[in-house]
N, C-alpha and C positions, 0 to 999 in steps of 0.2 A: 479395455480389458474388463470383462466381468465375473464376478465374485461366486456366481449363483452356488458353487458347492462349498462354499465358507460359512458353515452354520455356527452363529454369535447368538450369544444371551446376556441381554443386559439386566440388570435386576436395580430398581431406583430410575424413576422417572423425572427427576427433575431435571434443574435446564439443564445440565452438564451431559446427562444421560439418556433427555428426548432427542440432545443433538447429536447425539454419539448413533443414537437409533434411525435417526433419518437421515444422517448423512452413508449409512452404512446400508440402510435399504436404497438409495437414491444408485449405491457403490453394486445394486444387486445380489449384495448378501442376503442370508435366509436369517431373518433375526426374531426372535423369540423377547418379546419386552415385558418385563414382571415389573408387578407395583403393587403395595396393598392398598393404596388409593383408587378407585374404581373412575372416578374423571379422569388422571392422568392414565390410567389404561386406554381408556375410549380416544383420548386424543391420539396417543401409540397407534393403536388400530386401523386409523387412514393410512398408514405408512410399512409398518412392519409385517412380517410375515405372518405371527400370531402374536395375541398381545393379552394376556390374564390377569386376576387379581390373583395374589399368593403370597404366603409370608415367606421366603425362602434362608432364614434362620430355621424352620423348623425344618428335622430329618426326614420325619416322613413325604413332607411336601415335595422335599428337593430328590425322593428315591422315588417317590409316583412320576416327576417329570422328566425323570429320566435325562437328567442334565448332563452324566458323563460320554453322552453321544454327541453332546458339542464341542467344537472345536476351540471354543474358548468364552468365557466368563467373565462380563465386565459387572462390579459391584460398583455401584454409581452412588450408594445412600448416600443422603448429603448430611442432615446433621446430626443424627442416631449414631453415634460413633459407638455404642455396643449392640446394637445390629448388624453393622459393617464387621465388625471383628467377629459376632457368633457366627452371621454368614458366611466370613471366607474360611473359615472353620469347619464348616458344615460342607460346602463345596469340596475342600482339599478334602476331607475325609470321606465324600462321595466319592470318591475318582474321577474327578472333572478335570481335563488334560490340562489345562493353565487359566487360571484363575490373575485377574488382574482388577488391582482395585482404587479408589480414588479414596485420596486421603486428606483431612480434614485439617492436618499441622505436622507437624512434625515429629510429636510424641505419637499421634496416630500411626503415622507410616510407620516407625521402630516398632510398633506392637506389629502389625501388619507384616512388618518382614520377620523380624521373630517367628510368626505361626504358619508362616509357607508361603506368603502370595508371589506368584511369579512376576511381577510388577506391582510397582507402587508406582500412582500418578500423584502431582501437586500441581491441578490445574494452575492456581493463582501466580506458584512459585516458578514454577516451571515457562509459562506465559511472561512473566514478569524479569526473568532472564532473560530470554527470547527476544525481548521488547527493547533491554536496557544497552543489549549490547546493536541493536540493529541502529539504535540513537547513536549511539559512540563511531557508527563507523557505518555508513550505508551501501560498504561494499559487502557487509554480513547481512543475508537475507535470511536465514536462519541459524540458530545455535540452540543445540540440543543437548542437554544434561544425559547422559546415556545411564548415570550411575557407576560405582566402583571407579570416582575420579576419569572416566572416558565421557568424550562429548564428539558430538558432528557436528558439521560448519556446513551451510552450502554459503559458497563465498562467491563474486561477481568479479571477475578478473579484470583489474583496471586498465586503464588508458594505456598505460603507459608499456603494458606489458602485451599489446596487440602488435600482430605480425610475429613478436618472438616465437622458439619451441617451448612446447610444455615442459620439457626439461630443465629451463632456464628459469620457471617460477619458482620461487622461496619454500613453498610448499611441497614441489617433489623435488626441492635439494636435501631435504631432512630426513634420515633418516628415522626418526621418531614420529612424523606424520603420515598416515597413511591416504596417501592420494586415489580417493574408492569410483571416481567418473567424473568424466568430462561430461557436462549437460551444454549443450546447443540448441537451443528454440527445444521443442518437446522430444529430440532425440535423447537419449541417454550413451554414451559410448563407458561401458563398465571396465575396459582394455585399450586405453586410449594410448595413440603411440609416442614415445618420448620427445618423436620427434613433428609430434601435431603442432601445426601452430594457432595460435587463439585470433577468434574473430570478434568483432562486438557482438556485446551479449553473451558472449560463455560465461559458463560457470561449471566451481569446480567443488565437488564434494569432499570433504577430506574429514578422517579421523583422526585420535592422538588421546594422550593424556591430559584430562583437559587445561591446567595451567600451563603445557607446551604449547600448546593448539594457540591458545590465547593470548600467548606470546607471538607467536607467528602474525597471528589475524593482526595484531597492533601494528607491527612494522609494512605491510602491506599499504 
């Protein structure tokens, strides 16, 4: 699948937001990478689609670049935490359609949400979830904080539960769990039928409230 009319602006070059910029040009996105550091632009540059120096705290900068013709706005600063705030500031008040930004603690992200960002990211916290619960239980290959208390799981359906129907896992017996695909090798099935039954190697995506979810994922 490619991305090519997904046009992304990252603003903050550092490592969290050089990789955000080459995994997303690598994805065929059109990405626009800002930095007021002039080496971390030059390195952008191999990769991204256009890559500038710009302070994009300031208004006039971010209405010369004409930012609200992209599709979306990642503020990457890392440790300027009052450039990151004037910035998504500055953006939401450009008309820039969603603005998403990386947060430095947790008092950062509350300010962050307070002044409009449509996301707030906690690489470390977030990451560090992810990590803690995939230790606990190596049938969770991913667990995602969604925010507003939701999270997603993609979970490995175990041994035990091969040849059964899908209908017979713990997962679509709950009402409170949302079972969102069956994944089989690189297939996705978004409509999988109740009465599929699991091969090795599937997995199954599911959402919920995340202390239900969690409860779930333990008893599996």
């Amino acid at each position: 699948m490619t991305h090519e009319n997904k046009y992304i602006v990252i603003i903050g070059l550092g490592r969290f937001g050089m990789a955000l910029c080459h995994e997303l040009s690598q994805e065929g996105a059109q990405v626009l990478a800002i930095d007021i550091d002039e080496k971390n632009v030059r390195k952008a540059a191999e990769f991204a689609t256009e890559a500038i120096v710009a302070d994009c705290s300031d208004e006039e900068t971010i209405s010369e670049l004409k930012l609200d013709d992209y599709d979306l706005a990642m503020v990457a600063i890392g440790e300027d935490v009052n450039a990151s705030i004037l910035t998504t500031l500055v953006l939401k008040e450009a008309g820039v359609k969603t603005v998403w930004v990386k947060a430095k603690d947790k008092f950062h992200a509350k300010i962050l949400d307070k002044i409009g960002a449509d996301k707030v990211i906690q690489p470390e916290r977030d990451m560090g979830v992810r990590i803690a619960h995939h230790m606990l239980d190596q049938h969770i290959f991913e667990f995602i904080d969604l925010g507003c208390d939701i999270a997603l799981a993609e979970v490995a359906v175990s041994d035990k539960y091969l040849g059964s129907k899908l209908m017979e896992h713990p997962c679509a017996k709950r009402s409170d769990i949302n079972l969102l695909a069956l994944k089989r090798g690189v297939e996705v099935d978004k409509y999988p039928s109740p009465e599929a039954t699991f091969d090795k190697n599937d997995m199954l995506i599911v959402t919920g409230q995340k202390d239900k979810l969690i409860e779930v994922l333990r008893r599996l």
